[in-house]
Each structure stands twice: as structure tokens, then as C-alpha cells.
C-alpha positions in Angstrom: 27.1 -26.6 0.9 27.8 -23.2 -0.4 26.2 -21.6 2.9 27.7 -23.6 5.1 31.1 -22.3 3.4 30.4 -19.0 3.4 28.8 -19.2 7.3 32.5 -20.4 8.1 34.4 -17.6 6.7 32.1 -15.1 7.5 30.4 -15.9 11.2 34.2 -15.2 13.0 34.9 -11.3 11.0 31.5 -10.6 12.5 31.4 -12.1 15.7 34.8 -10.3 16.1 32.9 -6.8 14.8 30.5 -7.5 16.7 32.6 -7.9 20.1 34.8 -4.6 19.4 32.0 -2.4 19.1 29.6 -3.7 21.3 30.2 -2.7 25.2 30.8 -5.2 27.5 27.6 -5.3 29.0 25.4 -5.6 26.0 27.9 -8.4 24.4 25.7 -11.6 25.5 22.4 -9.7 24.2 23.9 -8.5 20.8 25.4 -12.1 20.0 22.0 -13.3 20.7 20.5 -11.1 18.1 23.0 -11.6 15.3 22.2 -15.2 15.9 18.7 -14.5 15.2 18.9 -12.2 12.6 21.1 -15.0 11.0 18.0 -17.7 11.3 16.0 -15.0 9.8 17.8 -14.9 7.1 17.9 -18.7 6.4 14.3 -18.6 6.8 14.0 -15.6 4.1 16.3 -17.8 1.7 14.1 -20.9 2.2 11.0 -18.7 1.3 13.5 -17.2 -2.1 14.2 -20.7 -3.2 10.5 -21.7 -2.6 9.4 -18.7 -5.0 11.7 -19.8 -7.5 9.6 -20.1 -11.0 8.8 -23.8 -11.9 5.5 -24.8 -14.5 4.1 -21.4 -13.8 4.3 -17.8 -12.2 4.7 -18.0 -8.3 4.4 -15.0 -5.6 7.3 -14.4 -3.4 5.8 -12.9 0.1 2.4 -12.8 -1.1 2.5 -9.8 -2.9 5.6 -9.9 -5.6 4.4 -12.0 -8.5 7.4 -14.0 -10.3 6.2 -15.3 -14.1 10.1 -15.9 -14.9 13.5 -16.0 -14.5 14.1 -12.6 -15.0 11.6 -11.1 -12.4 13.0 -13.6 -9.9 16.6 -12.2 -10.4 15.2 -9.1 -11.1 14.2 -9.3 -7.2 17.5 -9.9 -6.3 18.9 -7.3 -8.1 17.5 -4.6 -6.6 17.1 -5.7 -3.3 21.1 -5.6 -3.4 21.1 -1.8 -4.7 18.6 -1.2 -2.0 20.8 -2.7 0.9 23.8 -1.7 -0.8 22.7 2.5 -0.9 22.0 1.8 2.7 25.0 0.9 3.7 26.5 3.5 1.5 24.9 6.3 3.2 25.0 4.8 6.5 29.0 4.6 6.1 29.8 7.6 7.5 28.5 6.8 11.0 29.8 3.6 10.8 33.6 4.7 10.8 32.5 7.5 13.6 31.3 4.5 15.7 34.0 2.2 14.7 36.8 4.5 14.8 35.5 5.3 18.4 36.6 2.5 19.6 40.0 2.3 18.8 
């Protein structure tokens, strides 16, 4: 239920991103691949909540081992500071490329 919120509020800022930076002619083909990228994502979360420790340690993409609570959320954490330094030092070219557009 939560996703299915959050798809609502967040599927129209994007689509409308996506449609102000994206030239016309590319529009159908990058719509296509934020659709895509969004099943891989639901896919991804299927395989997180399929990892999620039960009666004993599970692997999470065959190679992260999970023995508790705290190494599952521990995955999470830093995934998010990974993305999250991305994005920061990717924001720069991001307002050059929107800001181009104006």
C-alpha cells in the first residue's frame, strides 16, 4: 500500500522531469526506460524483502550475508549514502543540464 502511495505522488514530478529535459525525439524511448528502471526496482525490493532475516542468516544477492536485523538495515544504510554522494557530486551537471533548458 505504501508503494502504491508513494508511485502516485512521485510517477507525475518525474514523468514531468523527464519530458522537460528530454528532446522531443528521444521522449517515447526515455519514458520507456524510466518505466523499466521502475520494474527493476520493484524487482530489487522483492529480492530485499526476500532477504529479510527470519530463523537464521540469509544472503541478499548471493554474496552479502544478513545474520540480523542490523546487517539488513545496515544494507540499507549505506546503499543510501552511496546513492546519496552520487547524486551530490553529480549535482552540478544536473542544474547545467537542467538550467539549459529553460
Amino acid at each position: 500500500m505504501f508503494i502504491v502511495i508513494s508511485e502516485f505522488l512521485i510517477i507525475p514530478s518525474t514523468l514531468s522531469l523527464i519530458s522537460k529535459l528530454t528532446p522531443q525525439k528521444y521522449l517515447t524511448l526515455m519514458f520507456g526506460a524510466y518505466y523499466t528502471t521502475l520494474g527493476i526496482g520493484e524487482v530489487g525490493s522483492g529480492s530485499f524483502a526476500a532477504a529479510f532475516p527470519g530463523e537464521g542468516p540469509t544472503t541478499l544477492l548471493s554474496f552479502i550475508l544478513i545474520a540480523d536485523l542490523f546487517s539488513f538495515f545496515s544494507v540499507f544504510a549505506i546503499l543510501g549514502l552511496v546513492l546519496g554522494a552520487i547524486l551530490l557530486l553529480s549535482r552540478g551537471r544536473l542544474e547545467k543540464i537542467i538550467n539549459m533548458t529553460d
